[in-house]
MIVO-195549 format. One record per residue: chain; y, z, x of N, C-alpha, C in turn. Coordinates in nm, 3 decimals, padded with zeros to 5 digits. Atoms other than C-alpha are relative to their C-alpha. Layout:
BEGIN
  chain     n_c2     n_c3     n_c1    ca_c2    ca_c3    ca_c1     c_c2     c_c3     c_c1
      A        Y        Z        X        Y        Z        X        Y        Z        X
...
# end
This chain:
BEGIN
  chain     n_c2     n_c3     n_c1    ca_c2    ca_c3    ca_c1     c_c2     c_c3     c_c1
      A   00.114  -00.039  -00.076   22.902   39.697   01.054   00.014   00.148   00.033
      A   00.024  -00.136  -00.061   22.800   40.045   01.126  -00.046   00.047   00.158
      A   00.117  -00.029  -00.111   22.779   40.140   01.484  -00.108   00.140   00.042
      A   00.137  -00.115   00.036   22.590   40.484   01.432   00.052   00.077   00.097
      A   00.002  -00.038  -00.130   22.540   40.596   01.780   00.024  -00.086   00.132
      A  -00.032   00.122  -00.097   22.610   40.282   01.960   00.094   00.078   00.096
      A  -00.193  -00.065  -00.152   22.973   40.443   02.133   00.055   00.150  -00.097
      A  -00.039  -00.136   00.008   23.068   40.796   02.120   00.154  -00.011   00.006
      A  -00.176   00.016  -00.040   23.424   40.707   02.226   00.070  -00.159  -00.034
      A  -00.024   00.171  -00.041   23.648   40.419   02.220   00.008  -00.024   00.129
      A   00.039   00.101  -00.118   23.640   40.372   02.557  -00.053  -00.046   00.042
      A   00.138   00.097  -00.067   23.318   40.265   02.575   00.026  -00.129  -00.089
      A  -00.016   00.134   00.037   23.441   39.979   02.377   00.093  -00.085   00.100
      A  -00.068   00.054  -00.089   23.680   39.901   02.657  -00.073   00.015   00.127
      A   00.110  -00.033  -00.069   23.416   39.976   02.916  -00.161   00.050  -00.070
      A   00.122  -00.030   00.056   23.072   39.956   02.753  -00.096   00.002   00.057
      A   00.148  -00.004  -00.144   22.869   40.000   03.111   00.006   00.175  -00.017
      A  -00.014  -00.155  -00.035   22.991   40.376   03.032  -00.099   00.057  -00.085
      A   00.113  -00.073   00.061   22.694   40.593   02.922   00.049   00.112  -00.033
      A   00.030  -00.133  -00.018   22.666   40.930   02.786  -00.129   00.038   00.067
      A   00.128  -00.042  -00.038   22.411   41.151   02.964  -00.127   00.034  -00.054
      A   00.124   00.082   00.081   22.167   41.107   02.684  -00.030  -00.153  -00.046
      A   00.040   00.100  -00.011   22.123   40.771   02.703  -00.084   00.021   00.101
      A   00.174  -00.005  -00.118   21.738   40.773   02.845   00.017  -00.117   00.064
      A  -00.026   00.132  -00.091   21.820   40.402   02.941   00.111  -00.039   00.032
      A  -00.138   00.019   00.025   22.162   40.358   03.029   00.023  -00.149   00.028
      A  -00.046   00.184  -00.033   22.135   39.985   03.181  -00.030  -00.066  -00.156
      A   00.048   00.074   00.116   21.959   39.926   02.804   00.147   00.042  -00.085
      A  -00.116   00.008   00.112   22.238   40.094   02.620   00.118  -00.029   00.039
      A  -00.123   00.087  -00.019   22.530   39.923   02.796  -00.075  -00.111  -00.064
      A  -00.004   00.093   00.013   22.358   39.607   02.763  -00.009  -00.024  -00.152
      A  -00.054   00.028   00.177   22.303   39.659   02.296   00.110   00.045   00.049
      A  -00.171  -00.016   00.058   22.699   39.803   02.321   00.049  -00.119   00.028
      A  -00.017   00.119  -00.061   22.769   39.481   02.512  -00.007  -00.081  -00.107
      A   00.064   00.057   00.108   22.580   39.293   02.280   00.031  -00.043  -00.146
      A  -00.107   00.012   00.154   22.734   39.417   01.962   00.141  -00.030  -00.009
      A  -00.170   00.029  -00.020   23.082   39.392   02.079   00.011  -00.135   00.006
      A  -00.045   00.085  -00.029   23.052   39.082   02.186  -00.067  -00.097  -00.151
      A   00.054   00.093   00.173   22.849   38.972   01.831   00.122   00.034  -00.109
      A  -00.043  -00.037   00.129   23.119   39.113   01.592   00.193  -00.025   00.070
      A  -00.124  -00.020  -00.055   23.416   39.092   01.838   00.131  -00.154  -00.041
      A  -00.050   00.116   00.042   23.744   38.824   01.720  -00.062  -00.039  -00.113
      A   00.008   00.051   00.136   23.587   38.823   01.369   00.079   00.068  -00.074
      A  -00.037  -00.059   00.100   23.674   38.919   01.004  -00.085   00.161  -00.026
      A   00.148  -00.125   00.039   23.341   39.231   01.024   00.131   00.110   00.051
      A  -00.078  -00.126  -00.011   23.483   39.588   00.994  -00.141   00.070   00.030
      A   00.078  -00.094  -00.072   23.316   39.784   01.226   00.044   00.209  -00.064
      A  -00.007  -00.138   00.026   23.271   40.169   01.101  -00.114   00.081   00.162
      A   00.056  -00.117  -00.108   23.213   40.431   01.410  -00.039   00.111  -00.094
      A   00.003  -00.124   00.039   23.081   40.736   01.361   00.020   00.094   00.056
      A  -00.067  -00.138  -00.132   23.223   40.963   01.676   00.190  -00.074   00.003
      A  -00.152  -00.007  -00.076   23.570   40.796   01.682   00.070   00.062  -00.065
      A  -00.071  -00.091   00.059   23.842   40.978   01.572   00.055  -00.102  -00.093
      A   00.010   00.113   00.150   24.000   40.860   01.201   00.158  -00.035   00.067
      A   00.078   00.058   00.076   24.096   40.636   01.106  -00.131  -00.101   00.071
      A   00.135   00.040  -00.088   23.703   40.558   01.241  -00.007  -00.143  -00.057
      A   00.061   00.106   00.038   23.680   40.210   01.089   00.133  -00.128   00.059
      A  -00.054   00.102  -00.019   23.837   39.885   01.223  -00.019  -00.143   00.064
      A   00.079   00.120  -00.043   23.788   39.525   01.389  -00.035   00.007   00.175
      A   00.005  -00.027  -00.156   23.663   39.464   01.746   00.090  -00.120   00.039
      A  -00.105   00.114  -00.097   23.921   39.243   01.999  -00.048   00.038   00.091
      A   00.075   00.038  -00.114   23.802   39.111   02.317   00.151   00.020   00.090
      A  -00.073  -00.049  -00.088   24.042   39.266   02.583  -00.029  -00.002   00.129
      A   00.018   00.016  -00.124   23.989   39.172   02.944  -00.158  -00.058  -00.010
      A   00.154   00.005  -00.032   23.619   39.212   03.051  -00.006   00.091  -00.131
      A   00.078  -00.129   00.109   23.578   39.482   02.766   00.057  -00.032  -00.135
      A  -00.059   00.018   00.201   23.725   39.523   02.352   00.023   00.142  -00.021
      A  -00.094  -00.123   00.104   23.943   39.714   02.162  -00.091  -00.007  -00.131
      A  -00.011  -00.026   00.158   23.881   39.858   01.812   00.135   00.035  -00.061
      A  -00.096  -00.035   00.009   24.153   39.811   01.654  -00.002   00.054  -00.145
      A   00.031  -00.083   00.093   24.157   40.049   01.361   00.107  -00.083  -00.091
      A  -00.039   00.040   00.136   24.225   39.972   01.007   00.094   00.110  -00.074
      A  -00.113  -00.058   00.043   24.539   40.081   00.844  -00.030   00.035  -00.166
# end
């Protein structure tokens, strides 16, 4: 899966209530990051970022309240 613009950072995969200050809706874009994490999260799908640092592509894990990406080797 490609998240595009979904998360700028990984920490918004470990906190995905965290906005950047262009997010025009921020309660909307926590709740798709939310959303996708929790649709792709504990599977086989290889998530590709496009702001994280490399290696940018790996799986999501469900870590507390929030998820890791754990990058692909």
């Amino acid at each position: 899966m490609f998240a595009g613009d979904l998360m700028h950072s990984p920490i918004q995969t470990l906190y995905p209530e965290l906005s950047p200050k262009f997010d025009v809706d921020q309660a909307q874009a926590a709740k798709t990051r939310r959303s996708f994490l929790e649709r792709y999260c504990d599977t086989d799908a290889l998530c590709c970022t496009a702001h994280f640092p490399s290696p940018s592509s790996g799986r999501i894990k469900r870590k507390g309240n929030g998820f890791v990406c754990e990058m692909a080797r």
